[in-house]
C-alpha positions in Angstrom: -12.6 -13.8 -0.5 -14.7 -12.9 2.6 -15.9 -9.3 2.6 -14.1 -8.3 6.2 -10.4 -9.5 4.1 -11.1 -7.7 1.4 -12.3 -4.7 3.4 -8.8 -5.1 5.2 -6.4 -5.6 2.0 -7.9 -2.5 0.8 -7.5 -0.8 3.8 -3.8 -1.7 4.0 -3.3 -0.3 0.8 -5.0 2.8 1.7 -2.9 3.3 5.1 0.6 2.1 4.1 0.4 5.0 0.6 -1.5 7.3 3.4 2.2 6.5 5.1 4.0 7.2 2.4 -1.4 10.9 -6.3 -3.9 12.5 -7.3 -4.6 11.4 -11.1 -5.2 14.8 -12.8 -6.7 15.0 -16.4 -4.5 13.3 -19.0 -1.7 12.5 -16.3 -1.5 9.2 -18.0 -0.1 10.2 -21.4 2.2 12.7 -19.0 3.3 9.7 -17.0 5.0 8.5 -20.0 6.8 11.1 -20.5 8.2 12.2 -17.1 7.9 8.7 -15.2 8.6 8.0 -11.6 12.6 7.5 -11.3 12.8 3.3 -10.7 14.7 3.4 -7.3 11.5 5.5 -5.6 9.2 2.9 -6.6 11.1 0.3 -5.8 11.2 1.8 -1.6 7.7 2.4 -1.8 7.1 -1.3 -3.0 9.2 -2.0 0.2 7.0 0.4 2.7 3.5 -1.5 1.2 5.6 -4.8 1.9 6.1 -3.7 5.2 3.1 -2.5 6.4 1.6 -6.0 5.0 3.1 -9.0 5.0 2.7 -9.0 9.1 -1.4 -9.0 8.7 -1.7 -10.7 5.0 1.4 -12.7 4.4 3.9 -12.9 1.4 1.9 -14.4 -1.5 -1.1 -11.6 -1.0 1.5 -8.5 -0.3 3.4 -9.1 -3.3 0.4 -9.1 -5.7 -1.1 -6.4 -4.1 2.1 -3.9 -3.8 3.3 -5.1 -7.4 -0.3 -3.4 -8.8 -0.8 -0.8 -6.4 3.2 0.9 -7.7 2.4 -0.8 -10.9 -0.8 1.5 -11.2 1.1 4.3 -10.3 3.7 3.9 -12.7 1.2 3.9 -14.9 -0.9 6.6 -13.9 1.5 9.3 -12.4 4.0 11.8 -13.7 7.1 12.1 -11.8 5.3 15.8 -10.6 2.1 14.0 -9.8 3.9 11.4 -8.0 5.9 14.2 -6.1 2.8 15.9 -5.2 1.4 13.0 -3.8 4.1 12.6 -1.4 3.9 15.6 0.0 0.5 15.8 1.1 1.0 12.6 2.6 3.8 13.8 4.5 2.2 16.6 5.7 -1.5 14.3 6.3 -2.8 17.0 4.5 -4.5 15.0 1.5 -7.0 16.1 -0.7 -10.0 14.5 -1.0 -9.3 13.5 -4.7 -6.2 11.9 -3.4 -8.3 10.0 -1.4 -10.4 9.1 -4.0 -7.1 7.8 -6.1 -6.0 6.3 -3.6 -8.9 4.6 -3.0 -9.4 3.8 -6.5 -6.1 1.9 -7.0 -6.8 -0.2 -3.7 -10.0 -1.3 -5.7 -8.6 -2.1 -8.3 -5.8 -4.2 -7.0 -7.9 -5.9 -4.5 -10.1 -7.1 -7.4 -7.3 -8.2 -9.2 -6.4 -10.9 -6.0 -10.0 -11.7 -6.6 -9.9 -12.3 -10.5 -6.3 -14.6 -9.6 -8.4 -16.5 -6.9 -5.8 -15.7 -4.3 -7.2 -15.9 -1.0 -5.9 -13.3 1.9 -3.0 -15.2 3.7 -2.7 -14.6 7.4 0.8 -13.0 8.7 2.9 -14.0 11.1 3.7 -12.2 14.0 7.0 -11.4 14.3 10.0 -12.8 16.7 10.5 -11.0 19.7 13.7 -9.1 20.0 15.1 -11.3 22.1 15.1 -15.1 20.9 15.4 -15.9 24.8 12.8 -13.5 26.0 9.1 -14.3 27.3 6.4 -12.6 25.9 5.7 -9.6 27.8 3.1 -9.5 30.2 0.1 -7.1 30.3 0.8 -4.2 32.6 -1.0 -4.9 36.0 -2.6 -1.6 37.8 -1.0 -1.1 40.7 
């Protein structure tokens, strides 16, 4: 994978979560016990697909959303989890969030690597209008 894709999956991950947990000590074994309910992973897996299947296309988004909510399933108590949200909410994130964050985009960017799956390229999507021309770049008048 050429280093300005891989720089850009990872920076998809980063911005669609940023859109959207800081792994405190021992927060794994806690994870177990109070996990994240199904049903919020599941829209979150929807957000990361939205935010990239329009740059990387289906095959690379579904690996790299599948790890990124399977890492924090794994990682994050239902608190943790909640935490997370809400400093992303408010863009007020810490820089250990960041450095989570960051550390799952790793990860999961590797893991496309490891699977030899190259970054696809999206499609842009249909205008709203089947019928429509593109739209023109605004002239100065």
């Amino acid at each position: 994978m050429k280093f300005s894709s891989l720089f850009s999956v990872k920076y998809v991950v980063v911005m669609v979560f940023s859109l959207t947990g800081v792994m405190y000590a021992g927060q794994s074994a806690s994870a177990q016990q109070n996990p994240i309910p199904n049903d919020l992973l599941a829209l979150d897996h929807q957000r990361c697909m939205n935010g990239c299947v329009p740059g990387f296309g289906e095959q690379t988004c579904k690996l790299l959303c599948d790890c990124t909510i399977g890492e924090f399933k794994k990682q994050l108590s239902f608190e943790a989890y909640l935490d997370m949200s809400v400093q992303l909410s408010r863009n007020a994130v810490t820089p250990e969030m960041q450095e989570y964050l960051g550390k799952v985009a790793n990860f999961c960017t590797a893991e496309l690597d490891r699977k030899g799956i190259e970054v696809g390229q999206g499609v842009e999507p249909p205008p709203a209008d089947p019928g429509a021309k593109p739209s023109e770049p605004d002239k100065p008048k």
